[in-house]
Backbone as JSON Lines, residues from 0, in Angstrom:
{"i":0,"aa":"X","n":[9.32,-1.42,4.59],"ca":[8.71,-0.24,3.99],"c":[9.72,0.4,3.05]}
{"i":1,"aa":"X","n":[9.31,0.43,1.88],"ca":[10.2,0.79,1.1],"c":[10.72,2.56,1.12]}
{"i":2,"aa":"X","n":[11.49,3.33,1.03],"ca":[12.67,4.28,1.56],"c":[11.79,5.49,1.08]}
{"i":3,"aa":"X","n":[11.86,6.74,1.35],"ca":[11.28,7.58,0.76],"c":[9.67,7.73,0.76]}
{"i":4,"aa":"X","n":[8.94,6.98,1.56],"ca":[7.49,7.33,1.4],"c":[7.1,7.03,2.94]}
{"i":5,"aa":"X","n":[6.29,7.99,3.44],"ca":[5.53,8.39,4.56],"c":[4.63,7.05,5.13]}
{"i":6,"aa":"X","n":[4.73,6.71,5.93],"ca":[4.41,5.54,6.96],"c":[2.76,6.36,6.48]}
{"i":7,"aa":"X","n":[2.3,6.96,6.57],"ca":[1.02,7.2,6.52],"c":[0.23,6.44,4.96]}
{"i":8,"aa":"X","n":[1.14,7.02,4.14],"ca":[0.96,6.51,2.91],"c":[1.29,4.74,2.4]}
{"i":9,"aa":"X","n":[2.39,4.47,3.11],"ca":[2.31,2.94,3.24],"c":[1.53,2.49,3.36]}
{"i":10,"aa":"X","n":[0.7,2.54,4.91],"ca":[-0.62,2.18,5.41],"c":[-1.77,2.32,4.55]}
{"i":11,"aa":"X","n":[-1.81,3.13,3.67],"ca":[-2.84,3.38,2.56],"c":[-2.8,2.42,1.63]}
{"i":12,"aa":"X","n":[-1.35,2.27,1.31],"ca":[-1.52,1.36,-0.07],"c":[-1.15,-0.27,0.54]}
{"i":13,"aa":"X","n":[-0.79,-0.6,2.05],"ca":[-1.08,-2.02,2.48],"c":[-3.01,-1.86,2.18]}
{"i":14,"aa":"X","n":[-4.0,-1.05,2.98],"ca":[-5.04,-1.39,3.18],"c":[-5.67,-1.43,1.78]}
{"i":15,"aa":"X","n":[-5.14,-0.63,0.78],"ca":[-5.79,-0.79,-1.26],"c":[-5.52,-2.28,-0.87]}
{"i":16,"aa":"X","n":[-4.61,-2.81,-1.02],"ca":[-3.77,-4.3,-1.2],"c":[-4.67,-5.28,-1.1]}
{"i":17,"aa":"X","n":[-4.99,-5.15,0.47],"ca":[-6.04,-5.9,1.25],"c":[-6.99,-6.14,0.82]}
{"i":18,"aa":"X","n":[-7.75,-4.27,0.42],"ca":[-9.19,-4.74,-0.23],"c":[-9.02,-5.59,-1.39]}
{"i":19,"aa":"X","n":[-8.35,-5.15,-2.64],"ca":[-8.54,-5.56,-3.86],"c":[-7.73,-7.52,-3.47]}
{"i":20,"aa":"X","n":[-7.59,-7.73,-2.61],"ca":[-7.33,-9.21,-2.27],"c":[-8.52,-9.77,-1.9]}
{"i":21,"aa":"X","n":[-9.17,-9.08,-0.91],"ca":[-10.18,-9.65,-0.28],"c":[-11.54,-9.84,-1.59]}
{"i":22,"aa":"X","n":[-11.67,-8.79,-2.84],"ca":[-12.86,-8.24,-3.63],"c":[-12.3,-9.81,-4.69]}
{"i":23,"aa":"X","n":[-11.36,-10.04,-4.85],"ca":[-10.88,-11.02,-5.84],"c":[-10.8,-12.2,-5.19]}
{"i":24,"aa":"X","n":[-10.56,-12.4,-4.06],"ca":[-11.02,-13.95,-3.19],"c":[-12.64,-14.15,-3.32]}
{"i":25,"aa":"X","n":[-13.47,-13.35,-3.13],"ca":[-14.73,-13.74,-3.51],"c":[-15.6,-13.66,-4.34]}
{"i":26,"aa":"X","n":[-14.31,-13.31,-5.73],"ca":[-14.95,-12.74,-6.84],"c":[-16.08,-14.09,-7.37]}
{"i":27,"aa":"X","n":[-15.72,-15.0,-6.79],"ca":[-16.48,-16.66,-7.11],"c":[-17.91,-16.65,-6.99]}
{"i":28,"aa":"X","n":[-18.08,-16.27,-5.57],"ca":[-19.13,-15.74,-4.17],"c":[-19.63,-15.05,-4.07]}
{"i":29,"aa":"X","n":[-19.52,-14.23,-5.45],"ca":[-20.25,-12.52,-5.34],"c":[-21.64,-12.87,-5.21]}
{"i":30,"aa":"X","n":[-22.36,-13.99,-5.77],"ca":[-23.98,-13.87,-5.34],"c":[-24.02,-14.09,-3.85]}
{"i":31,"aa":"X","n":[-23.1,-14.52,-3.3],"ca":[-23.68,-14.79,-1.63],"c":[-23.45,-13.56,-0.66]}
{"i":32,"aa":"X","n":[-24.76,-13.06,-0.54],"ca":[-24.75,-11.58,0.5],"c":[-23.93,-11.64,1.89]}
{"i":33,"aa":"X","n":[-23.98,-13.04,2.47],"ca":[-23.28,-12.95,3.53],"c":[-21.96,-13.11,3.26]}
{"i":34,"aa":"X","n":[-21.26,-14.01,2.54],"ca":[-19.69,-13.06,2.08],"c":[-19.61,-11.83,1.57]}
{"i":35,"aa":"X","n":[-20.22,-11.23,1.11],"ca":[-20.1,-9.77,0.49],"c":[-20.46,-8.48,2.11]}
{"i":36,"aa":"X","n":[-21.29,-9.54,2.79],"ca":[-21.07,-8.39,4.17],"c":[-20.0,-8.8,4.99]}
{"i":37,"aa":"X","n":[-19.91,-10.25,4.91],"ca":[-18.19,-10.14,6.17],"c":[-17.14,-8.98,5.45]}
{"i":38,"aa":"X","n":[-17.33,-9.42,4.0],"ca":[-16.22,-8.37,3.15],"c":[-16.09,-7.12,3.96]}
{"i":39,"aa":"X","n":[-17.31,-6.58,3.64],"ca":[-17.47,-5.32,3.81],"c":[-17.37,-4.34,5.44]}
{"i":40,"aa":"X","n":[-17.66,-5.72,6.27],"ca":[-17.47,-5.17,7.67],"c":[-15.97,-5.59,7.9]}
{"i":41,"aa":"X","n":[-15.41,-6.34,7.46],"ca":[-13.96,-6.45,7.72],"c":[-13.2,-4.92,7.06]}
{"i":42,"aa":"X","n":[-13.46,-4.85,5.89],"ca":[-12.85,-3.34,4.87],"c":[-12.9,-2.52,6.66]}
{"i":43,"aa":"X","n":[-14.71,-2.28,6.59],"ca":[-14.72,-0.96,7.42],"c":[-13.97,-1.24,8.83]}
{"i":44,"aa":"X","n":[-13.77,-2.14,9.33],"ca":[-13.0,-2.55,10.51],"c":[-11.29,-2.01,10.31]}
{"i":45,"aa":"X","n":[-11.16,-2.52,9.03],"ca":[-9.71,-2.03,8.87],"c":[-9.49,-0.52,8.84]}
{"i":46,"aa":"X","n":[-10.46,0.02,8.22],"ca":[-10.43,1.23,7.77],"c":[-10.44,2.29,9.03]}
{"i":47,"aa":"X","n":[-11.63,1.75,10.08],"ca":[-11.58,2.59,10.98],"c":[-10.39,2.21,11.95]}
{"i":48,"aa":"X","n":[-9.55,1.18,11.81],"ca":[-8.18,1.08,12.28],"c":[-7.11,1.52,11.83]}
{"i":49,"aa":"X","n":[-7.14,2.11,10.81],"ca":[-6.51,3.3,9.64],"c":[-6.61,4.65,10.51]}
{"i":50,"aa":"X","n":[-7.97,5.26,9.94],"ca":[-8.01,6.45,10.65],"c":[-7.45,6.68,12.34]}
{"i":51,"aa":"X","n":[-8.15,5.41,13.32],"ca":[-7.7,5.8,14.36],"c":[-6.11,6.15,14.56]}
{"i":52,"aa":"X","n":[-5.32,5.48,13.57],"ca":[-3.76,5.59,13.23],"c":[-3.44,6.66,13.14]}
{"i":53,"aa":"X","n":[-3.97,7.32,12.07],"ca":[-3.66,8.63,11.94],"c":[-3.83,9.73,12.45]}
{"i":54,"aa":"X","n":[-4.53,9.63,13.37],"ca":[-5.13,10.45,14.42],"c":[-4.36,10.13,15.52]}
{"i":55,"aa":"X","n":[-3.51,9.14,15.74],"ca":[-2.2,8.7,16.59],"c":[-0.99,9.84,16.43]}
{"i":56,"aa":"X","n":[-1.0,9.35,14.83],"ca":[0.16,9.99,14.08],"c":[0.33,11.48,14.14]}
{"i":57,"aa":"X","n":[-0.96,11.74,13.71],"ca":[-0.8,13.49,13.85],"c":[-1.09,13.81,15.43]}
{"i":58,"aa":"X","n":[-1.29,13.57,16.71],"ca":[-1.07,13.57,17.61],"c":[-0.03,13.53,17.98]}
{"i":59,"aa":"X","n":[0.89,12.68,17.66],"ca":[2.59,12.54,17.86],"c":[3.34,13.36,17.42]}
{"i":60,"aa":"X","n":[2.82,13.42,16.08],"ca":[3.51,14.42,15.46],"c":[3.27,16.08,16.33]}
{"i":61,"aa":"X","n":[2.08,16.26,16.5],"ca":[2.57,17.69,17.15],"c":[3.17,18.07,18.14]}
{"i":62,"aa":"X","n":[2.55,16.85,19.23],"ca":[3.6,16.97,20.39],"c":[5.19,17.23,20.3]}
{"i":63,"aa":"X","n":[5.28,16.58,19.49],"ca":[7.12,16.37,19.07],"c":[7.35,17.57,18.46]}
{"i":64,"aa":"X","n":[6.18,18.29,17.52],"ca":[7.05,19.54,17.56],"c":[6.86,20.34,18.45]}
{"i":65,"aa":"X","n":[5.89,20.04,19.25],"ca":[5.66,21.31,20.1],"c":[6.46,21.52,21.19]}
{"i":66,"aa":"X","n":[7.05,19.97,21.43],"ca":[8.75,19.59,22.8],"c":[9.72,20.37,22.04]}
{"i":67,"aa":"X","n":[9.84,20.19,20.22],"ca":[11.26,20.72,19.72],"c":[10.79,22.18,19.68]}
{"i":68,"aa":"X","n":[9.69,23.02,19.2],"ca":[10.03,24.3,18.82],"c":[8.98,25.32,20.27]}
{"i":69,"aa":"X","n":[8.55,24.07,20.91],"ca":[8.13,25.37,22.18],"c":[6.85,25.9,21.93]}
């Protein structure tokens, strides 16, 4: 992870990465509906494995301040 940017924001721009990999692997395939829905349920699979992250994160995060400042 490169120095200076928020693990939250990493995770954002791995999952851009992903999509625009996954939208250009089947750019071939775009008439076939059933690759265009695995696409699309994989995206939302990732995605809601995103959010649940962050909802980790800011969980952690408060605890930790709430041990340091009481």
């Amino acid at each position: 992870m490169p120095r200076g940017i928020r693990v939250h924001d990493y995770l954002h721009m791995i999952f851009i990465h992903k999509m625009a990999q996954q939208c250009s692997s089947s750019s071939s395939s775009i008439g076939e509906s059933s690759s265009l829905w695995s696409i699309s349920y994989e995206l939302q699979r990732q995605h809601h494995l995103l959010l649940a992250f962050d909802h980790f994160a800011y969980t952690a995060t408060h605890h930790a301040r709430a041990a340091i400042y009481g």
